[in-house]
N, C-alpha and C positions, 0 to 999 in steps of 0.2 A: 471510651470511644470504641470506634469499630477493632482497638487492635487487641480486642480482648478476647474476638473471636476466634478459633480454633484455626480455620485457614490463614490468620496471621503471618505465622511462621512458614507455611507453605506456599502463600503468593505473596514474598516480601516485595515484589516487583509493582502490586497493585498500589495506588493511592488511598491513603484511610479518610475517605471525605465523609465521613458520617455527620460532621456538623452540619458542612457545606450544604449537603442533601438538608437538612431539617433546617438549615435558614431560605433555601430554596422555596419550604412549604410554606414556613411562613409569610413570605411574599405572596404567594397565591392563597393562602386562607387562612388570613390572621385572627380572624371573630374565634371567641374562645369558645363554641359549642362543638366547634369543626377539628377538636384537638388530637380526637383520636385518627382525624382525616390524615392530617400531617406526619402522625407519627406513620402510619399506611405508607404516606407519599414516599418517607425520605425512606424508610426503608427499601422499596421499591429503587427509588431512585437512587441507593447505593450497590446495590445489587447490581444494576444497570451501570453504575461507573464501574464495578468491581470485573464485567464480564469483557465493558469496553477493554480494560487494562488488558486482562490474558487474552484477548485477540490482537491486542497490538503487541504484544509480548513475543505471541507463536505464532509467526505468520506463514510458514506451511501452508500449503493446502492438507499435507494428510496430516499434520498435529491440529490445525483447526477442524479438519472432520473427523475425527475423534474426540473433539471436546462438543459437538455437537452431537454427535451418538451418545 
């Protein structure tokens, strides 16, 4: 699962939805030719739950404009 990733340890705060993300994709494009689509998707789409978390995490304005620089 996603907690094998190296930021693991670093943002215990974030959610590890890396399945959640790839059953996601499969809802939207189950046909098995679109497989590599999915794997695309959920990836995408865990990054995007991963970046939601450390914005609700550090709500600052200058700790959030700094994670945007």
């Amino acid at each position: 699962g996603g907690g094998t990733w190296a930021w693991a340890s670093t943002l215990a705060f974030a959610r590890d939805r890396l399945v959640e993300s790839y059953f996601m994709a499969v809802g939207k494009m189950h046909e098995p030719q679109f497989s590599q689509y999915r794997m695309q998707l959920a990836r995408v789409s865990y990054l995007m739950a991963t970046v939601e978390d450390i914005f609700s995490e550090h709500q600052s304005v200058e700790e959030l404009e700094r994670f945007v620089q």
